[in-house]
Structures are given as structure tokens and as C-alpha cells.
C-alpha positions in Angstrom: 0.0 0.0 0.0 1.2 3.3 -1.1 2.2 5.7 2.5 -0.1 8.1 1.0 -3.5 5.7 0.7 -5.9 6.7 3.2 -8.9 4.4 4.5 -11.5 6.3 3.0 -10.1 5.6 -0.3 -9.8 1.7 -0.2 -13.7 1.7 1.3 -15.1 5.0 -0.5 -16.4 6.4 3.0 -18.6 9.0 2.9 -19.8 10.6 6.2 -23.1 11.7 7.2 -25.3 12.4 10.7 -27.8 9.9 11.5 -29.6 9.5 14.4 -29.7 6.1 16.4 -32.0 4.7 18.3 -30.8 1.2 20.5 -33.7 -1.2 22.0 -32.8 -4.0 24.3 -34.7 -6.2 26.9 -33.8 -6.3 30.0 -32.5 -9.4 32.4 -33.8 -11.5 29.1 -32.3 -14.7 30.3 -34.2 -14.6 33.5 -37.1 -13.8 31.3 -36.7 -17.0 28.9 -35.7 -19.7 32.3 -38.1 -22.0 32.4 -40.5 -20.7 29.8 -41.9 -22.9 26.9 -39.3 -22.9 23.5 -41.8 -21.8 21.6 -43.1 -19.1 24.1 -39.7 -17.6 23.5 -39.4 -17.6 19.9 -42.6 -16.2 19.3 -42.6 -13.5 21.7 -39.1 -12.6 20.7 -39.7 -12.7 17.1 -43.1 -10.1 18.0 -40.9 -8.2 20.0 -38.6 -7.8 16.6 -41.4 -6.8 14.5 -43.3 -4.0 16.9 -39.9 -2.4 16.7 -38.9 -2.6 12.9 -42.8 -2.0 12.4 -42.4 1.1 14.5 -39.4 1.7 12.9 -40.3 2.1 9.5 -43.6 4.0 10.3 -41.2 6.7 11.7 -39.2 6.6 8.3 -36.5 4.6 9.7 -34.3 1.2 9.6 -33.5 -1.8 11.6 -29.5 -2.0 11.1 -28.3 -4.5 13.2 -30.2 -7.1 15.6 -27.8 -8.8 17.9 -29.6 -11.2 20.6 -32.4 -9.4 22.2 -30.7 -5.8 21.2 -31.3 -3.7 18.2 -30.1 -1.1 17.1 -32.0 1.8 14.3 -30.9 4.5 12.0 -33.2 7.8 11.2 -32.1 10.6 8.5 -34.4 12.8 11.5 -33.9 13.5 15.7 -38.0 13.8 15.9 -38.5 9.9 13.8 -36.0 9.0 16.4 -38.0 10.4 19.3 -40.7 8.7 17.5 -39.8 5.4 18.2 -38.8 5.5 21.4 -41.9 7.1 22.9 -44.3 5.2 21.0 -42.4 1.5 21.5 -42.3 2.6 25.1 -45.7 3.9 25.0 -47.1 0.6 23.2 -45.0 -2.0 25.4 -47.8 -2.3 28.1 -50.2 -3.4 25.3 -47.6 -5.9 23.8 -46.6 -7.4 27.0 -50.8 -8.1 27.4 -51.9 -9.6 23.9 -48.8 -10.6 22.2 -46.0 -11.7 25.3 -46.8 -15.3 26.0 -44.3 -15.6 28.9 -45.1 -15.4 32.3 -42.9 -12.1 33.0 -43.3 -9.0 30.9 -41.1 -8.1 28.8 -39.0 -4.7 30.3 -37.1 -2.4 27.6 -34.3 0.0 27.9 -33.5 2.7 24.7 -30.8 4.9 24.3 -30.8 7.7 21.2 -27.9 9.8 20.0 -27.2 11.7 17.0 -23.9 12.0 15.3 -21.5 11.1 12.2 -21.0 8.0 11.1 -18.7 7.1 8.1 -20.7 4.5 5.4 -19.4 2.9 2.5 -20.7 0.6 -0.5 -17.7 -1.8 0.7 -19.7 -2.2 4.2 -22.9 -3.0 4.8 -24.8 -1.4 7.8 -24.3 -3.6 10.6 -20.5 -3.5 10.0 -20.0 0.3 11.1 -17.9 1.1 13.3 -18.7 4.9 15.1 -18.2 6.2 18.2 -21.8 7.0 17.6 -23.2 3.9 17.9 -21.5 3.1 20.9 -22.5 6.5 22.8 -26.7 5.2 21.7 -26.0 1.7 23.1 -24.0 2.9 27.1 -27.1 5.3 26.7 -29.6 2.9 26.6 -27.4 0.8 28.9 -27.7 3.4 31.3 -31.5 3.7 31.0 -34.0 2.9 33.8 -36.7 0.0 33.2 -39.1 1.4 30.6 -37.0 4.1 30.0 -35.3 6.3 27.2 -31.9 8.0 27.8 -31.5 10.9 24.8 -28.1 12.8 24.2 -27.9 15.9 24.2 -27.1 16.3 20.7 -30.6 14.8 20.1 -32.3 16.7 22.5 -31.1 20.0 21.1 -32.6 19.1 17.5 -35.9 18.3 19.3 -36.7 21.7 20.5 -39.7 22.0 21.9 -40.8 18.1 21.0 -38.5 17.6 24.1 -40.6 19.3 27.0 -41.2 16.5 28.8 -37.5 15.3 29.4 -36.1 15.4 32.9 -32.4 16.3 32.2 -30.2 13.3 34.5 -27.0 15.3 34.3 -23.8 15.4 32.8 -21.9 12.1 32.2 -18.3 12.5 31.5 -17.9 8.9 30.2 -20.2 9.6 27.3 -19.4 13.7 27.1 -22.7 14.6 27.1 -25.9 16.0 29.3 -28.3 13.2 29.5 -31.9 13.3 29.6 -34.6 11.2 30.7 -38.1 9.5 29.1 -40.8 8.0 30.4 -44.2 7.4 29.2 -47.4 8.7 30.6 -50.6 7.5 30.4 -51.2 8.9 26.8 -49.5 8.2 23.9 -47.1 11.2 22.4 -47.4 10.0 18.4 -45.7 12.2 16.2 -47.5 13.2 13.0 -46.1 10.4 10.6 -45.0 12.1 7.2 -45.3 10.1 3.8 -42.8 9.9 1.1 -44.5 10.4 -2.5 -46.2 7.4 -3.7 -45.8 6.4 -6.9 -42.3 8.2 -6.4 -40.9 9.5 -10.2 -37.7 8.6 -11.0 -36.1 10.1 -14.4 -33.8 7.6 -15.9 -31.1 8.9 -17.7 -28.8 5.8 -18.1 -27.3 4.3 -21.4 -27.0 0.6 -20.7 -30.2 -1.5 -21.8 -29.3 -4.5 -18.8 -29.2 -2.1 -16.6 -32.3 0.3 -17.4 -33.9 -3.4 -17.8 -32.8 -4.0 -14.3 -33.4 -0.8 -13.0 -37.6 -1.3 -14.2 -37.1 -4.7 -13.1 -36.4 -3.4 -9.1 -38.8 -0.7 -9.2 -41.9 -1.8 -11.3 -44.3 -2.8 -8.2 -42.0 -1.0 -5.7 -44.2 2.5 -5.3 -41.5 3.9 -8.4 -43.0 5.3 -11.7 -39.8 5.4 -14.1 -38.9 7.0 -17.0 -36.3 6.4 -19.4 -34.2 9.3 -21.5 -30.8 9.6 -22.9 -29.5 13.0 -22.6 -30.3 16.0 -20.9 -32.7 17.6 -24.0 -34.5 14.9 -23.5 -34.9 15.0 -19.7 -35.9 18.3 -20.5 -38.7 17.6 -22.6 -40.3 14.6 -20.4 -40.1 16.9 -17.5 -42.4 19.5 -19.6 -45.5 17.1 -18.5 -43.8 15.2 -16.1 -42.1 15.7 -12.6 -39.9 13.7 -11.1 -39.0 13.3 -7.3 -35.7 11.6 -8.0 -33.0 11.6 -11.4 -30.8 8.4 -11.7 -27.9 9.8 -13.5 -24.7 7.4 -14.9 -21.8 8.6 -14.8 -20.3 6.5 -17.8 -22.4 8.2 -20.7 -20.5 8.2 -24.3 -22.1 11.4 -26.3 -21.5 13.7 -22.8 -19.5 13.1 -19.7 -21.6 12.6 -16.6 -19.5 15.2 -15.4 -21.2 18.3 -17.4 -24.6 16.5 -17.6 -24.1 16.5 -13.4 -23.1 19.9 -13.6 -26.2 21.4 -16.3 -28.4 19.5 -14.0 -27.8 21.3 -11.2 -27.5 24.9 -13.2 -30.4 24.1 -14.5 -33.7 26.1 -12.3 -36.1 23.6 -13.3 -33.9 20.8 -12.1 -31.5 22.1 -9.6 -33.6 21.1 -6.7 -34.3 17.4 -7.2 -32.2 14.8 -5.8 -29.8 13.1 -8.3 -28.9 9.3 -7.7 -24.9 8.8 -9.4 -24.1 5.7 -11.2 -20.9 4.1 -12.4 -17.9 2.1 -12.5 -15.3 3.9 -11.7 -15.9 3.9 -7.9 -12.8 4.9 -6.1 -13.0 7.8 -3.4 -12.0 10.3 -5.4 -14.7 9.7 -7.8 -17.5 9.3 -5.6 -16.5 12.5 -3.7 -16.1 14.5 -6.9 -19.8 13.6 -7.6 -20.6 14.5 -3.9 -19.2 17.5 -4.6 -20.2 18.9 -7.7 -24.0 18.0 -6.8 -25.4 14.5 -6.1 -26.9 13.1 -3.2 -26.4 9.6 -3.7 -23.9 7.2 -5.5 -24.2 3.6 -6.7 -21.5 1.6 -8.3 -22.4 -0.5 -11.2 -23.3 -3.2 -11.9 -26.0 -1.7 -10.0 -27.5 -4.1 -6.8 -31.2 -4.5 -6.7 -31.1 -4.3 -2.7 -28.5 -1.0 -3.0 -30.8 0.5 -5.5 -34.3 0.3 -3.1 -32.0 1.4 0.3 -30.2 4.5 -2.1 -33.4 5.7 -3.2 -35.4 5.6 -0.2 -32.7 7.4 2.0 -32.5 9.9 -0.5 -35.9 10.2 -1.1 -36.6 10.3 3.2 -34.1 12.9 3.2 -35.5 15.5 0.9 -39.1 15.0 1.2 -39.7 14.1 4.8 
């Protein structure tokens, strides 16, 4: 390796500020001694889909399950807050018509917001950030039915935060720390919705791929369109909007580069996200398109799962 070859070029990190939410039962093994095998499973598996359920209603995603612990990702502080209260809110129900142990099920959650560096090369549960660990000593540190929020969280909350009791400051995780509980009455957050069917102008030059792009979307809330340069995305755009552009990078009649760049010089298009394709993916590359205007990159040959994940984060991002 060359001295001068940095990490981020051998993984193509990219940073960004998420906010995470960790769920985990507590004294589970006491919980599961003794109890019917399939008791456990079922109740466990529930347990997994009330919170990925609740997760996705609040426009966010399950990462990484480990055990009895999980551990979620939201683009916003309030879907965060979301969760929390309304998983913590909707235990005493779950525990009564779904739980069929003989002890209740008891959660702790911690949430944090901070950077985290992602990558094509890594898939989510293989992170490593500082961040994570700060959401899971929070939720460690949590009370029985309890959230623990950062105050990096709690600052982005506002007003949404009025009924946290600041706990103090802790100088093992460098920030103030404040408490949730829930009361008798639920605290849902207005749930936003993403456009459905979403429009995604197409401006790619491979037929396998546009065949696989229609392929992944077709049936997936996405209403495509297919065009080859930018008059042409012009035109369709005349009687048609898109919410999203899928641009390659590796066109023939016009670098990516200036198609990137009239895109987002252009007033009719300048505001709508742009998805970057190609395959040159080194760091350099995927940063360049970063900088000069896109808001998401996918190396090709594209990946039906990476193409579904790209879009909606984007998508989340700029329309929730």
C-alpha cells in the first residue's frame, strides 16, 4: 500500500449524521428460564417486529439485531424520538396480547445523534462509530421502561423535548443526558409520507441495466422514465415531474460530469435529488460527484437491494 493511501479511499467512506436509536430487553435470560421454546421464539420474534414496524412507520431502519438488542438508523432527531416514545408507550399493550411468557417483557433505549462514516464496501451492521456506541452505554444506562437521549438529540428536538427530565452530565459519554418516560397517553408524532408512486427520471445508457433498474422498481411504489441526454430530460419533464434523477456517470455522447453539472445549473432541475451511477468507484470519484451535486452514488453493476436502500434514503431525506 502506497504511505499516501488513506482508509476512506480503499472503502469509498462517505460521512453523514444519523440519528440512532438502541432497543434491548432487559434481564432476558431470566425472562426466557423456564419458559416454553416456543413461548420464547414467538414472543421474541413479535418483539422484533413491533420495533422494525415502529421503525419504518417513523421513516427509519433496523441495522443490526444482535440477541435481544437492536439497534436503528433515522435521516431525523424527531423519527427517532418517535420510536422511542411510541415503543415505550405501546409495550404495556404488547406485553398483554402478544407476550406469551409469564414475565413482561422490560425495555431500555438509548438515542444519539452524530456522524458516522458508510461505504458501499460495508454493509450497515458492519460500522464502526463512536456513535453507535454512545446510543448503546445510553440505553445501557436507562431505567426500566426508559429512554436515555443525548444531548445532541435533545437540542434538535426543540420544543418536541418538554417532557424530558435532564439526568446530568456524564463524563464517560461527554454529554448531558436526559430522561423518558411514558405517561398514560401516547405522544405519536404526526407520521410524514414519502410520494407514492415516487418519479424517477432515468437517464442511463445501458439497456441490462435500465432493464434491471424497471425490473427493481416496477411494483416498488416507483413510476420510471427512461431518456438519454439532458434535451430529453428536459422535454419529459415538460409534463412530467420527477422526485428523483438516476444519473450514470459513464455516458458516451457527454461526460456525466457536465450532464451533473447542467443538472444542477439548471432552475427547473437544480432542486431534485440526483442518484450517481458508475464504475469507476474509487473515493476520489465518488466524492467529486458529492461535490459537484449529487446526493447519492451507486457503483455498477447496480445491486437490486442497494438501489431500493439509495433511493429511499434519498428520497426520506429530501421529502420528509
Amino acid at each position: 500500500m502506497e504511505s499516501g493511501a488513506h482508509l476512506s479511499d480503499l472503502l469509498n467512506l462517505s460521512s453523514r449524521t444519523s440519528t440512532f436509536v438502541s432497543v434491548d430487553v432487559m434481564g432476558s435470560t431470566q425472562i426466557k428460564t423456564g419458559q416454553n421454546e416456543q413461548d420464547i421464539i414467538y414472543t421474541f420474534l413479535a418483539y422484533h417486529k413491533l420495533v422494525s414496524d415502529l421503525a419504518y412507520t417513523h421513516h427509519g431502519e433496523v441495522t443490526n439485531i444482535t440477541g435481544d438488542g437492536m439497534m436503528c438508523r433515522f435521516q431525523r432527531a424527531d423519527d427517532a424520538a418517535g420510536l422511542a416514545e411510541n415503543l415505550l408507550s405501546q409495550l404495556p399493550s404488547f406485553n398483554k396480547k402478544q407476550n406469551h411468557l409469564t414475565k413482561p417483557l422490560v425495555l431500555r433505549v438509548g438515542v444519539h445523534t452524530g456522524e458516522v462514516f458508510e461505504s458501499e464496501s460495508l454493509t450497515s451492521g458492519q460500522i464502526i462509530s463512536k456513535t453507535l456506541d454512545i446510543t448503546a452505554k445510553l440505553q445501557q444506562g436507562a431505567e426500566a421502561d426508559h429512554a436515555q437521549f443525548s444531548e445532541a438529540t435533545v437540542s434538535l428536538l426543540g420544543d418536541k423535548a418538554k417532557g424530558y427530565r435532564r439526568v446530568g452530565w456524564s463524563a464517560a459519554l461527554g454529554t448531558n443526558v436526559y430522561d423518558y418516560a411514558p405517561g398514560g397517553q401516547s405522544r405519536s408524532r404526526d407520521v410524514r409520507k414519502l410520494p407514492e408512486p415516487a418519479h424517477v427520471l432515468i437517464i442511463e445508457p445501458e439497456l441490462t441495466e435500465i432493464a434491471r433498474l424497471k425490473k427493481v422498481l416496477f411494483g416498488n411504489r416507483f413510476d420510471t422514465f427512461t431518456v438519454f441526454n439532458q434535451n430529453q430530460a428536459a422535454l419529459a419533464m415538460s409534463g412530467w415531474t420527477p422526485h428523483l434523477i438516476l444519473l450514470s456517470l459513464d455516458l458516451s455522447w457527454q461526460t456525466g460530469w457536465e450532464l451533473l453539472t447542467s443538472l444542477r445549473a439548471d432552475a427547473k432541475m437544480s432542486h431534485i435529488p440526483i442518484v450517481a451511477t458508475s464504475y469507476q468507484t474509487t473515493g476520489e470519484i465518488i466524492q467529486k460527484s458529492f461535490k459537484i451535486g449529487a446526493n447519492g452514488f451507486l457503483r455498477k453493476p447496480l445491486d437490486e437491494q442497494q438501489i431500493l436502500k439509495r433511493f429511499e434514503m434519498v428520497l426520506r431525506e429530501f421529502y420528509l
